[in-house]
C-alpha positions in Angstrom: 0.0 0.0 0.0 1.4 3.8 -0.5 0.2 7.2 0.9 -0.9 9.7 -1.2 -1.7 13.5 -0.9 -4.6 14.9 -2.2 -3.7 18.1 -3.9 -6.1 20.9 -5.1 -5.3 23.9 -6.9 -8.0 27.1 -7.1 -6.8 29.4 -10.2 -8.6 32.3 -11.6 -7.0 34.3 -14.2 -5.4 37.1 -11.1 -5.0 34.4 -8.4 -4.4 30.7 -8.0 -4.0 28.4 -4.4 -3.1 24.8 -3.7 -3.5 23.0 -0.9 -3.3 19.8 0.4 -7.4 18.1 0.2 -6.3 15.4 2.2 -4.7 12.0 2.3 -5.5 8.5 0.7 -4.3 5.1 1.0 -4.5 2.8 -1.8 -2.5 0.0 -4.3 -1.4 2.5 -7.2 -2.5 5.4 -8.9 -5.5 4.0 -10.9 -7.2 3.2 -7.9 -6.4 6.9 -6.4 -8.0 8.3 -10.2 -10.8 6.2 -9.8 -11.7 7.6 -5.8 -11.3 10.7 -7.3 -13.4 10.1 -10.3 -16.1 9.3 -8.0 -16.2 12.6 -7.0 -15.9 11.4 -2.6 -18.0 12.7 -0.2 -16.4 10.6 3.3 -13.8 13.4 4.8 -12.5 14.3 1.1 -15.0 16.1 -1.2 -14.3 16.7 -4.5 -16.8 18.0 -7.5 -14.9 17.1 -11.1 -16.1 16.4 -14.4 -13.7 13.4 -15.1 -16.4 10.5 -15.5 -18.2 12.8 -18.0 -14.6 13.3 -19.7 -13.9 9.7 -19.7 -17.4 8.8 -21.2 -16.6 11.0 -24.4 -14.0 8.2 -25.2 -12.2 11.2 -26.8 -8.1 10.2 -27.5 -5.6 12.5 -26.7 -1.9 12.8 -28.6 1.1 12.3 -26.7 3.9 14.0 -27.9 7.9 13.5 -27.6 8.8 17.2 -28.3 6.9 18.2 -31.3 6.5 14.9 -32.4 3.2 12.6 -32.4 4.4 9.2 -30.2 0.7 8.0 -29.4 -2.7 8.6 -28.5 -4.2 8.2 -25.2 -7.4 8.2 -23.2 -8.6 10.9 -20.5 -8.2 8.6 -18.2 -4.9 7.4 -19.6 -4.1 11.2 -19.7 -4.9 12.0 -15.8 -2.7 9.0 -14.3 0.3 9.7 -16.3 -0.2 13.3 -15.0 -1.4 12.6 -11.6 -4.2 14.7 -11.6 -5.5 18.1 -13.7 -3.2 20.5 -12.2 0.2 19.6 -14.3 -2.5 19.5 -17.3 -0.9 22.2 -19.9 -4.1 22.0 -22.0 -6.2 23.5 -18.9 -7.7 26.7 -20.4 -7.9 29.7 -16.9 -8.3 32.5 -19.3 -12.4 32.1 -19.2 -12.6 31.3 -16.0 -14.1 34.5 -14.4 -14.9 32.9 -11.0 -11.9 30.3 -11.3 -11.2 26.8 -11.7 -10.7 24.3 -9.7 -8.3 21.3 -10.4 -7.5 18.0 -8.1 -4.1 16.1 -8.4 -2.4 13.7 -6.1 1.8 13.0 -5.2 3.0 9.8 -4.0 3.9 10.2 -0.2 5.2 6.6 0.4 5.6 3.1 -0.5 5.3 0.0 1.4 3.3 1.2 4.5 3.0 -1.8 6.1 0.0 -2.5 8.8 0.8 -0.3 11.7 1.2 3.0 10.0 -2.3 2.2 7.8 -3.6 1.8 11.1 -2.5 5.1 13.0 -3.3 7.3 10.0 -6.4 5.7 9.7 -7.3 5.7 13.3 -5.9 9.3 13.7 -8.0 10.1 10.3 -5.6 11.6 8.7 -5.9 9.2 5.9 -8.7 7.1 4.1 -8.0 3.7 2.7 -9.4 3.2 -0.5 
């Protein structure tokens, strides 16, 4: 199991905040997308669009450089990137009341059953 930290980033085209949303413990980063993608409501909650995003089936290039390499999925897309906020295609410009983008960072590897427990006892994490 590994800890990772929820990260969510507020930007609005004069100001932008991130903050930590909270903490989650799970196998790997598909299953930290897919909590995500269900858009939580138990101590983490998060509104996003990326069920509706992955419904579209749209493919996205993946470039080395300027060069085409392959295409991708969203959901493809989001766990390479770990989230919206290191998405480069994000648009803030019209975004008059801001937008509001989740990510997540690896913490640690290998927690073995004692730490799941205190961070789950001391809820500062959710295992997922």
């Amino acid at each position: 199991m590994k800890l990772y930290q929820i990260d969510v980033l507020h930007a609005a085209p004069k100001d932008s905040h991130i903050s930590i949303e909270g903490y989650v413990i799970a196998e790997n980063d598909e299953q930290v997308y897919e909590y995500l993608k269900s858009e939580p409501e138990d101590g983490i909650t998060i509104f996003n669009s990326w069920a509706n995003k992955e419904k579209k089936g749209e493919e996205f290039e993946i470039y080395d450089d300027y060069k085409v390499i392959g295409t991708e999925t969203y959901k493809q897309k989001i766990i390479r990137l770990k989230g919206e906020i290191e998405d480069d295609s994000v648009d803030f410009e019209d975004a008059y009341y801001g937008v509001t983008l989740y990510g997540w960072t690896e913490v640690k590897e290998h927690l073995n059953e004692v730490e799941i427990l205190v961070l789950t006892d001391l809820k500062i994490a959710i295992k997922i």
